[in-house]
C-alpha positions as CSV (number, residue, x, y, z in Angstrom):
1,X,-89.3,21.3,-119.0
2,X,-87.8,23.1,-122.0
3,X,-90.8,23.0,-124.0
4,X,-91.6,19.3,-123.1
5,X,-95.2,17.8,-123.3
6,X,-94.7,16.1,-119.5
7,X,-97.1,14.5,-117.3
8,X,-98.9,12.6,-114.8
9,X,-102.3,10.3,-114.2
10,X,-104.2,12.6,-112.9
11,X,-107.7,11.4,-111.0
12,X,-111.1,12.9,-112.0
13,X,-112.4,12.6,-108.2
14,X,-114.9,15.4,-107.8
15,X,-115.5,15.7,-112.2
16,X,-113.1,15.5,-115.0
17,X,-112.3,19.0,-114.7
18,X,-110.3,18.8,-111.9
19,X,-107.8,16.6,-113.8
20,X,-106.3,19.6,-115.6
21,X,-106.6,21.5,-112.7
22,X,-104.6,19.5,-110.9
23,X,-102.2,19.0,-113.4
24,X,-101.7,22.4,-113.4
25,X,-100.6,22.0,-110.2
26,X,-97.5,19.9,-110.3
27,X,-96.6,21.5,-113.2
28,X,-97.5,19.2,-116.2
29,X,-98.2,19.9,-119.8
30,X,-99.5,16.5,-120.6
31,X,-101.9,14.5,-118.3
32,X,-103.7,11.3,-118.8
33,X,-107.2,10.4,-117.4
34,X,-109.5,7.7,-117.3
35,X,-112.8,9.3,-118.8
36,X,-115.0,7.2,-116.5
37,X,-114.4,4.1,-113.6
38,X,-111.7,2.3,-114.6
39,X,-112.9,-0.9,-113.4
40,X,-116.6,-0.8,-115.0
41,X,-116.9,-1.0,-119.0
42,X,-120.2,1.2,-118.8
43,X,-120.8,3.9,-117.9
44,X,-123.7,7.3,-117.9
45,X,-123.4,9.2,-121.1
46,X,-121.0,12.8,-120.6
47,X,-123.3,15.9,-119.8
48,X,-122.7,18.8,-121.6
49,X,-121.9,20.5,-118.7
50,X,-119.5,17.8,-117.5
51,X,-117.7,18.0,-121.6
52,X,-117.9,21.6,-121.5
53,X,-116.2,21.9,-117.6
54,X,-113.3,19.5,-118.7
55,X,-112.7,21.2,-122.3
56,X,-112.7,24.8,-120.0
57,X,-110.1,23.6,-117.1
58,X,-107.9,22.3,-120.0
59,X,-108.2,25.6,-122.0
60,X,-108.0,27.6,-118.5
61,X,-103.8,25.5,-118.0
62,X,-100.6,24.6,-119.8
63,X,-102.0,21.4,-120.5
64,X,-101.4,20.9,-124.2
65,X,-102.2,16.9,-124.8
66,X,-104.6,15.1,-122.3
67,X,-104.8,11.2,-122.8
68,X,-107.2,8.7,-122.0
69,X,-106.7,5.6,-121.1
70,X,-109.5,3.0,-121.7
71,X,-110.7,0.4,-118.6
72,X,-109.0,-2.0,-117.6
73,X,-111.8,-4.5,-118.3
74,X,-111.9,-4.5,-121.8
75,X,-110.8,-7.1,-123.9
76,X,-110.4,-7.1,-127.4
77,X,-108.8,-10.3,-127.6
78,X,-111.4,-12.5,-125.8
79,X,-112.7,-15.5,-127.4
80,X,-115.7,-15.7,-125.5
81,X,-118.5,-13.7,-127.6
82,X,-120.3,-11.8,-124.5
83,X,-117.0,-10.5,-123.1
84,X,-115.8,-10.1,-126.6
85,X,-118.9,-7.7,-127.1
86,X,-119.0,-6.0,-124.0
87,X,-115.3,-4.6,-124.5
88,X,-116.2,-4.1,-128.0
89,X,-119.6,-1.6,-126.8
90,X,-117.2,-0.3,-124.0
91,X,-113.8,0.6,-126.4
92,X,-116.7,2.6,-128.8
93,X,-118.1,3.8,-125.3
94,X,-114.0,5.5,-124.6
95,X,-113.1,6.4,-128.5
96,X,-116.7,8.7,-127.8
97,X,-116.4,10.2,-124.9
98,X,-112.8,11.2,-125.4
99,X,-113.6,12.8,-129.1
100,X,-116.6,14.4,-127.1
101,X,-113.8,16.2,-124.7
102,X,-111.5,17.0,-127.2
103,X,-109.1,14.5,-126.3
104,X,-106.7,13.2,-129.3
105,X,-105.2,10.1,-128.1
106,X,-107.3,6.4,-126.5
107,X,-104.5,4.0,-125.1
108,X,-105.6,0.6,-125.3
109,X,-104.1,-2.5,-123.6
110,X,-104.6,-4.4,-126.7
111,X,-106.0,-7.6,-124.8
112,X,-105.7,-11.2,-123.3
113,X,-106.3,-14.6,-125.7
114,X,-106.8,-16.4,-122.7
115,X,-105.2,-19.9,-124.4
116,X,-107.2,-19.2,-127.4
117,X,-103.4,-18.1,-129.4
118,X,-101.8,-15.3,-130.0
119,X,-102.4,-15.5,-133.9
120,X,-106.4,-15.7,-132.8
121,X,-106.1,-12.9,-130.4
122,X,-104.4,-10.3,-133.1
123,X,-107.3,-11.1,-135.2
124,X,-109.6,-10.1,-132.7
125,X,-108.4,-6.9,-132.2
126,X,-107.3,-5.2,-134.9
127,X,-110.8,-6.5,-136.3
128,X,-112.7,-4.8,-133.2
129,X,-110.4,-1.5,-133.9
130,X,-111.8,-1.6,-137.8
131,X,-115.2,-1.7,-136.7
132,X,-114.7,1.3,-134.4
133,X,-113.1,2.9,-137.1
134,X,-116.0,2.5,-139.1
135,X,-118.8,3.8,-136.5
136,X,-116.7,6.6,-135.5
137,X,-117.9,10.1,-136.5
138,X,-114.4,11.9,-136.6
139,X,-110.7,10.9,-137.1
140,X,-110.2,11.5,-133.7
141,X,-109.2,10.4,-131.4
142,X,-106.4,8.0,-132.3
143,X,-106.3,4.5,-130.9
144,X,-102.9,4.0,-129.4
145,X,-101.7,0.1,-128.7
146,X,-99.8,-0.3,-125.2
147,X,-96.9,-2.4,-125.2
148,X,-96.9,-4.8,-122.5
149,X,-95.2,-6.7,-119.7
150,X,-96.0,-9.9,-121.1
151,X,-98.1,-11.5,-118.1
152,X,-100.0,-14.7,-118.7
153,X,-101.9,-14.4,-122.2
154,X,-101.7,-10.8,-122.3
155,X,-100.6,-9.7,-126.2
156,X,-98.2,-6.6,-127.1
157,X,-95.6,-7.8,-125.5
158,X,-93.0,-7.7,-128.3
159,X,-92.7,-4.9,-131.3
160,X,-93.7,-8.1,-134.2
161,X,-97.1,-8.5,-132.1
162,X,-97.8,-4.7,-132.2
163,X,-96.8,-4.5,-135.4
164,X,-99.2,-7.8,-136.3
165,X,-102.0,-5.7,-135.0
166,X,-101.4,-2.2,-136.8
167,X,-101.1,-4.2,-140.3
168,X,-105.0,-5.6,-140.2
169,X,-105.8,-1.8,-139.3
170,X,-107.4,-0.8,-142.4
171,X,-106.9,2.5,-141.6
172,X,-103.6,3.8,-140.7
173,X,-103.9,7.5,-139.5
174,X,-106.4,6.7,-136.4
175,X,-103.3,3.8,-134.9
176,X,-100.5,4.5,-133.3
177,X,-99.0,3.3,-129.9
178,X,-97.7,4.2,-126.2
179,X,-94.3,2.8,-125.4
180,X,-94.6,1.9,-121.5
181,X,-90.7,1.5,-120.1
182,X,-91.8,-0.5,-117.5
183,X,-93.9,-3.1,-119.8
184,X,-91.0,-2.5,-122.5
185,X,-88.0,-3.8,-119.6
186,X,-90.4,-6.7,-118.0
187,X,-90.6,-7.8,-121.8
188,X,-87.5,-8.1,-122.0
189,X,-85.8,-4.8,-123.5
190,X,-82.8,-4.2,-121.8
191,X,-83.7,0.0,-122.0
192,X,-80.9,0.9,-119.1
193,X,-78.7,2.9,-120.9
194,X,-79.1,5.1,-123.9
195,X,-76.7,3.3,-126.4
196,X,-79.0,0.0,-125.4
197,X,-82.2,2.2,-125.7
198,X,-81.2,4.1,-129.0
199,X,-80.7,0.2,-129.9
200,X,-84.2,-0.6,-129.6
201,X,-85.3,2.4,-131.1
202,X,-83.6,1.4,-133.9
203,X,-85.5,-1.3,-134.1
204,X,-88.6,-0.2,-133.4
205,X,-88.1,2.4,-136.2
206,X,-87.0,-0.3,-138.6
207,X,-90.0,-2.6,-138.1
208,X,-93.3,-0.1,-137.1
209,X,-91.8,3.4,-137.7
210,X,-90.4,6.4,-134.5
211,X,-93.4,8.3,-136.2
212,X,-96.3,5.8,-135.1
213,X,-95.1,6.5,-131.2
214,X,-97.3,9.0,-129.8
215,X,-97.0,8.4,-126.4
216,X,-94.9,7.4,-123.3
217,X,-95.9,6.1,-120.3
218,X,-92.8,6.9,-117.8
219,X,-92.5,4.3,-115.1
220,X,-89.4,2.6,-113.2
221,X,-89.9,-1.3,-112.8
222,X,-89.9,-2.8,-109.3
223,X,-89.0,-6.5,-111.2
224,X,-86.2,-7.5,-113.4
225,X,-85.3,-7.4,-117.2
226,X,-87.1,-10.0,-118.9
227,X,-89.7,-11.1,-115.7
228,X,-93.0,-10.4,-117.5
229,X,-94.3,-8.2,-114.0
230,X,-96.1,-5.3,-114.9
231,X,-94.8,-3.6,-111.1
232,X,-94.6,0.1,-111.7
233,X,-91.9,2.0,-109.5
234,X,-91.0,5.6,-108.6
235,X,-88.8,6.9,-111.4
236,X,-84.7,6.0,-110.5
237,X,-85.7,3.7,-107.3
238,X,-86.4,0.3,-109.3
239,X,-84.4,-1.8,-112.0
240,X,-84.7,0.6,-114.6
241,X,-82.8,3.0,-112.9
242,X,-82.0,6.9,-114.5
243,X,-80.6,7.0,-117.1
244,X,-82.9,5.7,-119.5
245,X,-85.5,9.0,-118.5
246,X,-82.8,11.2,-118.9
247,X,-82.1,9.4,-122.5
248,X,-85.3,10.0,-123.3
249,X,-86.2,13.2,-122.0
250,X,-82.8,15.0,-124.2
251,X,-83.9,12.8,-127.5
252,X,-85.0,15.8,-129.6
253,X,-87.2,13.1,-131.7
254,X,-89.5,12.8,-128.9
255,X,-89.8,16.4,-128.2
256,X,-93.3,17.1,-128.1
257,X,-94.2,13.6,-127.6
258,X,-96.7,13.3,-124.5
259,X,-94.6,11.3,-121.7
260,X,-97.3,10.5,-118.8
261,X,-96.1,9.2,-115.1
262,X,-97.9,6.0,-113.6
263,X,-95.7,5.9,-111.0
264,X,-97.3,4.8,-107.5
265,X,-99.5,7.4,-106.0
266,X,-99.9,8.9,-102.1
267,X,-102.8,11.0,-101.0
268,X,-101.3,14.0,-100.9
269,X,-99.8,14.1,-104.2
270,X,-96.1,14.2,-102.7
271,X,-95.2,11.4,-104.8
272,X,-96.4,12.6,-107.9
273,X,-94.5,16.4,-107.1
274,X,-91.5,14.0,-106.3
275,X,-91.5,12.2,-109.3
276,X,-91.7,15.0,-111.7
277,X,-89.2,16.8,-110.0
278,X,-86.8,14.2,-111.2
279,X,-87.8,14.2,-114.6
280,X,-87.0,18.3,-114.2
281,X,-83.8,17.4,-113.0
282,X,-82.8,15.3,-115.5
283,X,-83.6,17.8,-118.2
């Protein structure tokens, strides 16, 4: 991968160690993990041995940038004060455990207003990201936004919202954000070809900055340009098609830039090994 910080989702069935291991296994230098059940906002405090196994199997591979991403649940934009504070326990609950496994990067799906606005539902969340900022004990790890698809309420869809957010984050250094090609095209940004992505780029680097990008999530689309469906396809065989990957993979900007797949998965892992064997072949 010529030096390339690539990657998969990589499941912590049987402990979070196994995640690197695996990882090692197809090859990657960059893996993302959820550091608990995705679909629960609590969760049992990390063991030291459990910190100590995962901080090992990373050390023990070529994985050089693990990310976590945060449950699925939680939601920063909710105007309903018990949800509101659930997500807000659970996002300190993930900002935790991943500073307690040396992990440097949190992606957030910044959150639903539920009809409540979107001006409301910024609000909300870059004032729940300040008081995490406050009660956290290091600078790390760094909070990184997901832009989305766009579905119903959801917020992040576009590059002003994201940017809306980042400005009412009092601190700068511990935000950043995760471009997702798959949310990015179902949003509407026609990413196809390089001169159409370098487009967008330019963009993006005129209104939020290349340098606040610290992550990719690498996924084809199985719906259209501009349909707001968050459908995540293998890399090449949905509407996105190649040569945005290969655009990306050969920008030297992005060079050691973690780039993660979520593309669908199979039990035996064949999908994943299929999958990053395109991304080889692109490079």
């Amino acid at each position: 991968m010529q030096g390339r910080l690539i990657g998969a989702h990589m499941s912590i069935a049987g402990g979070l160690q196994n995640a690197p291991l695996a990882g090692e296994r197809f090859g990657c230098t960059a893996i993302q993990i959820f550091s608990k059940n995705n679909h629960q906002l609590s969760a049992k405090p990390l063991t030291v041995q459990e910190i100590e196994s995962f901080r090992s199997a990373v050390a023990k591979t070529k994985v050089a940038v693990p990310l976590a991403h945060c449950a699925y649940l939680i939601n920063l934009a909710s105007p309903k004060s018990d949800n509101y504070k659930r997500s807000l326990a659970s996002m300190k609950s993930e900002v935790e455990r991943a500073s307690q496994l040396s992990v440097p990067y949190v992606v957030l799906h910044p959150g639903s207003h539920t009809d409540s606005g979107v001006a409301e539902g910024i609000v909300r969340i870059a004032d729940a990201i300040n008081r995490i900022h406050e009660g956290q004990k290091t600078k790390e790890p760094m909070i990184l936004l997901e832009c989305m698809a766009g579905q119903g309420s959801c917020i992040g869809s576009t590059l002003e919202e994201l940017l809306q957010i980042m400005e009412k984050v009092k601190d700068q250094n511990r935000i950043g954000i995760c471009i997702d090609t798959c949310h990015l095209f179902a949003a509407g940004y026609d990413i196809r070809t390089g001169e159409s992505f370098a487009k967008i780029l330019d963009r993006f680097d005129e209104l939020i900055g290349l340098d606040r990008i610290k992550a990719f999530h690498l996924n084809d689309s199985k719906k259209g340009l501009g349909s707001h469906v968050d459908r995540h396809e293998h890399i090449g065989q949905g509407e996105i098609g190649l040569e945005a990957f290969r655009f990306l993979l050969k920008e030297d900007r992005f060079a050691q830039i973690p780039m993660v797949l979520e593309t669908p998965k199979n039990d035996d892992g064949s999908w994943d090994m299929m999958n990053m064997e395109t991304l080889r072949s692109l490079i």
